[in-house]
N, C-alpha and C positions, 0 to 999 in steps of 0.2 A: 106156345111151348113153355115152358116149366124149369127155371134155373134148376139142377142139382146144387144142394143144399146139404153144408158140411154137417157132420153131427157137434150137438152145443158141445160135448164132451171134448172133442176134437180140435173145437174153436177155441176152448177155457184151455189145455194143457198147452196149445201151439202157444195163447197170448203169458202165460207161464213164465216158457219156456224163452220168450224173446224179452222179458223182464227178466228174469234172470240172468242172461245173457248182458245186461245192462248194469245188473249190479243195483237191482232195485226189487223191493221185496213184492211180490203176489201172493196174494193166498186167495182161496176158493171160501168164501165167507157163510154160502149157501149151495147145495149140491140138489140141484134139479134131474129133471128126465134127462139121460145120457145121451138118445137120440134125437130129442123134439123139443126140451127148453129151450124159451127162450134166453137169452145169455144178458145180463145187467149191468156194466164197469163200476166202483163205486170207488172214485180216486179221492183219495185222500192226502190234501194237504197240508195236515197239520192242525189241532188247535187255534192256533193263531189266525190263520187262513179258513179252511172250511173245509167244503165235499161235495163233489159235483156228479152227479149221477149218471150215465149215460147209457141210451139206448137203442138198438140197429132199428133205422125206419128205412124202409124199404120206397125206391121213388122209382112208378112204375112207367113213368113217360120218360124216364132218361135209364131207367131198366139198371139201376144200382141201387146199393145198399149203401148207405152213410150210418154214422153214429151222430145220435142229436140228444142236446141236453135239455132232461127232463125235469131236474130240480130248475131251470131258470139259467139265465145267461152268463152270473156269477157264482160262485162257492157260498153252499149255506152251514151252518151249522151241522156237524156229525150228528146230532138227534134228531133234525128234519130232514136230514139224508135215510137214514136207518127207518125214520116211520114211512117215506116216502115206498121204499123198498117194501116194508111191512103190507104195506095197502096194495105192492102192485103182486105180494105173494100172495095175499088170500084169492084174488082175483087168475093167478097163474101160477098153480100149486107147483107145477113141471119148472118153474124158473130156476134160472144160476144167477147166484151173484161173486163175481169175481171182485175183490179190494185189492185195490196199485195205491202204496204208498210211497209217495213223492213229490216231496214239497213244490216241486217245478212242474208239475201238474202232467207227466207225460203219462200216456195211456198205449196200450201195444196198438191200436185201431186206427192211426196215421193223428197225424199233427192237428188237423183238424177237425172240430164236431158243431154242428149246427146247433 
């Protein structure tokens, strides 16, 4: 059987919406297909810090969705964040990428990401 499956649209304005509610800035950095992109995080810590990419993988024996970092385990540089992103749009024209700026690295998508 077949999870129903939010629209990306839906997903970007809810995680917004609960950054805002935080008093931390989100913006929609890239605007993808409104029903069927996939959806990107690209948190940003700062200069000093880095930029951690993140993205929903889906784990079909325990039948959830997590968010797992795709830049690598630590914050890289905002320009190998941006090309990173870059390479995974030519490949997924439909993509979002939502940017959370927050030096304490929070993301609307729960506390933890793989």
């Amino acid at each position: 059987m077949t999870e129903a499956r939010l629209k990306a649209q839906v997903i970007v304005q809810s995680a917004i919406r609960r950054a805002s509610m935080r008093g931390i800035a989100a913006t929609v950095a890239r605007r993808g297909d409104p029903d069927a992109g996939a959806v990107y995080v690209k948190v940003n810590r700062g200069p000093e810090i880095g930029c951690t990419v993140l993205a929903p993988t889906r784990d079909y024996e325990r039948e959830v969705t997590f968010w797992r970092r795709v830049t690598g385990d630590g914050p890289v540089p905002e320009a190998d964040a941006d090309a990173f992103i870059e390479r995974e749009r030519r490949i997924d024209p439909d993509l979002w990428v939502l940017e959370i700026e927050d030096r304490e690295g929070w993301h609307p998508f729960g506390e933890d990401a793989e």
